[in-house]
PDB file of N, CA, C and O in Angstrom, chain B, residues numbered from 101:
ATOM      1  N   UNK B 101     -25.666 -48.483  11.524  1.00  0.00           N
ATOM      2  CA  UNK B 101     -24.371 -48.949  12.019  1.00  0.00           C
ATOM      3  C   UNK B 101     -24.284 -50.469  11.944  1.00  0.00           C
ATOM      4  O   UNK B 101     -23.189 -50.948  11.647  1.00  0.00           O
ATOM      5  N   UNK B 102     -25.209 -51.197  12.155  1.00  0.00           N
ATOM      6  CA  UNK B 102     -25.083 -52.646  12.230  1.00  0.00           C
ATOM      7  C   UNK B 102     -25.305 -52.675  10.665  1.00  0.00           C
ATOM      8  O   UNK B 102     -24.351 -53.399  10.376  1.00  0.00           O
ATOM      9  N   UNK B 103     -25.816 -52.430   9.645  1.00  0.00           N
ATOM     10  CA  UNK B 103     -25.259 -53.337   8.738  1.00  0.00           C
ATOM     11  C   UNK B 103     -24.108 -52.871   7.939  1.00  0.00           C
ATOM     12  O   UNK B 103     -23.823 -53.439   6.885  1.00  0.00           O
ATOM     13  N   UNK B 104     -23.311 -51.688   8.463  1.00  0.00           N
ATOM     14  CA  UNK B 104     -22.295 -50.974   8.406  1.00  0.00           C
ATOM     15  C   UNK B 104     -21.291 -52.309   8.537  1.00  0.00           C
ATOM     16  O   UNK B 104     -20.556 -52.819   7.692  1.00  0.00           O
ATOM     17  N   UNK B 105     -21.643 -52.801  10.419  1.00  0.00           N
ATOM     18  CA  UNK B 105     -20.736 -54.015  10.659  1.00  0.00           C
ATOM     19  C   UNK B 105     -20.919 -54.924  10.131  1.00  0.00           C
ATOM     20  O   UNK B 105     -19.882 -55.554   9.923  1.00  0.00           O
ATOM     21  N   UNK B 106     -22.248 -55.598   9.577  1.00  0.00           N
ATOM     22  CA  UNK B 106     -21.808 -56.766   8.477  1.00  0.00           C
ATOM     23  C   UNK B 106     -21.658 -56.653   7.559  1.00  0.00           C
ATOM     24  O   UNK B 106     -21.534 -57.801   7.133  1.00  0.00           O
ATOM     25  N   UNK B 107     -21.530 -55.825   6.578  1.00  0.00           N
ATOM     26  CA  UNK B 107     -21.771 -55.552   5.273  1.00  0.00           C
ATOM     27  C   UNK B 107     -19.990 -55.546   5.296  1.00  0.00           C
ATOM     28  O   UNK B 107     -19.345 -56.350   4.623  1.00  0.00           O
ATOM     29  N   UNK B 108     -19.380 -54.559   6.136  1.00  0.00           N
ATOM     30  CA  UNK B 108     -17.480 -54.627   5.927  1.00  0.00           C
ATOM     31  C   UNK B 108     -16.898 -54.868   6.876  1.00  0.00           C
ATOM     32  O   UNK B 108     -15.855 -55.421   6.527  1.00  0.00           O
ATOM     33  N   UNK B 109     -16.966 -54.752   8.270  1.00  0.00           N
ATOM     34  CA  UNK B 109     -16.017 -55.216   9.096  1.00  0.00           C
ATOM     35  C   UNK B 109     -16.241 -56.600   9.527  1.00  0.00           C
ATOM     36  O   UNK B 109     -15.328 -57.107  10.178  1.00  0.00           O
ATOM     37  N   UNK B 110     -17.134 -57.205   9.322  1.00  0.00           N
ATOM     38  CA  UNK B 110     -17.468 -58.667  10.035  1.00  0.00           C
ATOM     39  C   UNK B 110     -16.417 -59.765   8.372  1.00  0.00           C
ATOM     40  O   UNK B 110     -15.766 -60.808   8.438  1.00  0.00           O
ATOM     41  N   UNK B 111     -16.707 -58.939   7.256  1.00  0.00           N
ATOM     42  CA  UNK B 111     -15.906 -59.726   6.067  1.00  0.00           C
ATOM     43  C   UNK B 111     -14.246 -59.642   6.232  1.00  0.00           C
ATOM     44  O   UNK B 111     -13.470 -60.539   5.902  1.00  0.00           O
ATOM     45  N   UNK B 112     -13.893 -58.390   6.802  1.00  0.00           N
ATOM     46  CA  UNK B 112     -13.021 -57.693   7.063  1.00  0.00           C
ATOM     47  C   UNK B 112     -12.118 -58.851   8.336  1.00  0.00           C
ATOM     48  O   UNK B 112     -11.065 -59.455   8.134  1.00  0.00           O
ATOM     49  N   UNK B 113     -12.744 -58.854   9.276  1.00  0.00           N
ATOM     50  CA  UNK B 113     -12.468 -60.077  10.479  1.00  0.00           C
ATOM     51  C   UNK B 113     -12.513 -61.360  10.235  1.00  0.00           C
ATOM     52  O   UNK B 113     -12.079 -62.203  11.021  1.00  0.00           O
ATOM     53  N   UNK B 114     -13.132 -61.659   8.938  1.00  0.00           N
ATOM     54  CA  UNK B 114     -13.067 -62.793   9.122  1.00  0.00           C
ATOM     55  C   UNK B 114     -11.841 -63.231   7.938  1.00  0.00           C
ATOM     56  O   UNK B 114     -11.317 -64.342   7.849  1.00  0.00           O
ATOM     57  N   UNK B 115     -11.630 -62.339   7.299  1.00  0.00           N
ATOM     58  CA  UNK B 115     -10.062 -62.070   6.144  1.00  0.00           C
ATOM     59  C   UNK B 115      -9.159 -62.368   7.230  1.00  0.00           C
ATOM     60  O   UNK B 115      -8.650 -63.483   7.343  1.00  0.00           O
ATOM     61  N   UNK B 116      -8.972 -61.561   7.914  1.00  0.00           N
ATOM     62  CA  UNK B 116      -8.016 -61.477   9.252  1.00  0.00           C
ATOM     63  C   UNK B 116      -7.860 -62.943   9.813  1.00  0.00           C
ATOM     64  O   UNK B 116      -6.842 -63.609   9.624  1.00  0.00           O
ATOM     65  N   UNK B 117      -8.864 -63.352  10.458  1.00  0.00           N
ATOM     66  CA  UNK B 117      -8.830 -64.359  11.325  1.00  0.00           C
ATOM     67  C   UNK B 117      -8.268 -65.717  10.611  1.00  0.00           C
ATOM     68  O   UNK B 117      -7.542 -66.487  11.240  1.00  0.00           O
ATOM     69  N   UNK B 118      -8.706 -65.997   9.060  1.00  0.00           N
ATOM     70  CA  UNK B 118      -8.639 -66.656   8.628  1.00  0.00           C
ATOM     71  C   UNK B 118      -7.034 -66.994   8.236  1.00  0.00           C
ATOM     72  O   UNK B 118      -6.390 -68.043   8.245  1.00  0.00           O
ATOM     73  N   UNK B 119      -6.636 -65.347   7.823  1.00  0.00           N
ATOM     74  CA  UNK B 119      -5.245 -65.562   7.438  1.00  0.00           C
ATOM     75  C   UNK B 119      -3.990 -65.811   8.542  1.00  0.00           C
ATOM     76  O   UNK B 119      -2.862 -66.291   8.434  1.00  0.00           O
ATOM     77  N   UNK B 120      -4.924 -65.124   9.882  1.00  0.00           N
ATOM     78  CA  UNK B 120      -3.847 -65.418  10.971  1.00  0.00           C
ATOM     79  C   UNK B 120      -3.635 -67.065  10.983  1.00  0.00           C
ATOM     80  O   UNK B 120      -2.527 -67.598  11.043  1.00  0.00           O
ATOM     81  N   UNK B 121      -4.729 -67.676  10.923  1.00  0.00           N
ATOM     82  CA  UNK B 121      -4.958 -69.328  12.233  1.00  0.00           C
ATOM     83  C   UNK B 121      -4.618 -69.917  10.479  1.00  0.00           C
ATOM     84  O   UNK B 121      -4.961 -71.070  10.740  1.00  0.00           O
ATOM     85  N   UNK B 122      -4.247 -69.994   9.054  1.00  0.00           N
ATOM     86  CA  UNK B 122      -3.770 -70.205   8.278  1.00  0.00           C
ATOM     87  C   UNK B 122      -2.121 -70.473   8.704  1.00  0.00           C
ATOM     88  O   UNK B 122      -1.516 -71.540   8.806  1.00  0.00           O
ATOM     89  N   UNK B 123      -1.575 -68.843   8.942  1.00  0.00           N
ATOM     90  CA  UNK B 123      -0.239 -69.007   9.085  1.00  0.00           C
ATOM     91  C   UNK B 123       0.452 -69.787  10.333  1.00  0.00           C
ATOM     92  O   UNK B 123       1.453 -70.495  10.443  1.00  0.00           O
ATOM     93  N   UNK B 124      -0.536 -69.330  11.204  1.00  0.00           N
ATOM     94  CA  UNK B 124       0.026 -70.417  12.567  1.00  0.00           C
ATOM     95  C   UNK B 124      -0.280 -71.619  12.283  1.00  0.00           C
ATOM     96  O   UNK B 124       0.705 -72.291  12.590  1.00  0.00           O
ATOM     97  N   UNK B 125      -1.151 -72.338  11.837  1.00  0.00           N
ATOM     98  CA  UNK B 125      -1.200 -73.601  11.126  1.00  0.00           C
ATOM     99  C   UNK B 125       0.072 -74.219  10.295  1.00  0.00           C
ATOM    100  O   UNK B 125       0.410 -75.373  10.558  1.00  0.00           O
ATOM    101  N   UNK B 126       0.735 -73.527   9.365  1.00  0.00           N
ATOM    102  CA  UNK B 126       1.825 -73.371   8.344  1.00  0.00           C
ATOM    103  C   UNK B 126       3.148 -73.387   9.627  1.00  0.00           C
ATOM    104  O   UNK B 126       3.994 -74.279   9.693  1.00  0.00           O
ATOM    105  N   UNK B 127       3.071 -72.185  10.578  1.00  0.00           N
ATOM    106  CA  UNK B 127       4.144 -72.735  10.866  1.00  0.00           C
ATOM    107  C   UNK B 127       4.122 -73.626  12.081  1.00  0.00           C
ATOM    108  O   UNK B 127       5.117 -74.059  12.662  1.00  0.00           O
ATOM    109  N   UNK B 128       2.814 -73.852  12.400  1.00  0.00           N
ATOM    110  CA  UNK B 128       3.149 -75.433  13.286  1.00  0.00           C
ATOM    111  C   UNK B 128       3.536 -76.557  12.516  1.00  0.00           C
ATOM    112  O   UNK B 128       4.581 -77.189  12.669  1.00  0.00           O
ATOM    113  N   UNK B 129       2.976 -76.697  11.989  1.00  0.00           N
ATOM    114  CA  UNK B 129       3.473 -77.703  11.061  1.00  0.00           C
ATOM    115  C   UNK B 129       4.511 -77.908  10.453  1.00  0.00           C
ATOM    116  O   UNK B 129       5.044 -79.014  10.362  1.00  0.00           O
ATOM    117  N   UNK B 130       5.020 -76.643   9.852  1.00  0.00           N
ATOM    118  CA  UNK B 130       6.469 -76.657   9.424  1.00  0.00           C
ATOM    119  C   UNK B 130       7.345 -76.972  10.834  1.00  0.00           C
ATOM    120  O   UNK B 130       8.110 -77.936  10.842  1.00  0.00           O
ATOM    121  N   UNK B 131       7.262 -76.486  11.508  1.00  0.00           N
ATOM    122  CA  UNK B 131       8.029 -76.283  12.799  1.00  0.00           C
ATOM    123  C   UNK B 131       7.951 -78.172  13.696  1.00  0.00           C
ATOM    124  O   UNK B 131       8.852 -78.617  14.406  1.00  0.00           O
ATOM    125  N   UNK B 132       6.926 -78.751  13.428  1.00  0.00           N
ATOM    126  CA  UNK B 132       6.471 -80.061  13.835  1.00  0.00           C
ATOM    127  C   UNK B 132       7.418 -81.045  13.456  1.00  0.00           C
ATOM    128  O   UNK B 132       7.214 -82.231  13.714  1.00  0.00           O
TER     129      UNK B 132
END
């Protein structure tokens, strides 16, 4: 199970995380 979680969901979260705090970045800034 654990290298279940790093092998795809930890790449998986960090796709996610990255693209969220990307777009809120984009629209603070736009919005600034």
């Amino acid at each position: 199970m654990d290298l279940f979680v790093q092998r795809f969901l930890l790449p998986q979260l960090k796709k996610e995380f990255l693209r969220k705090s990307i777009r809120s970045e984009y629209q603070s800034s736009s919005t600034a």
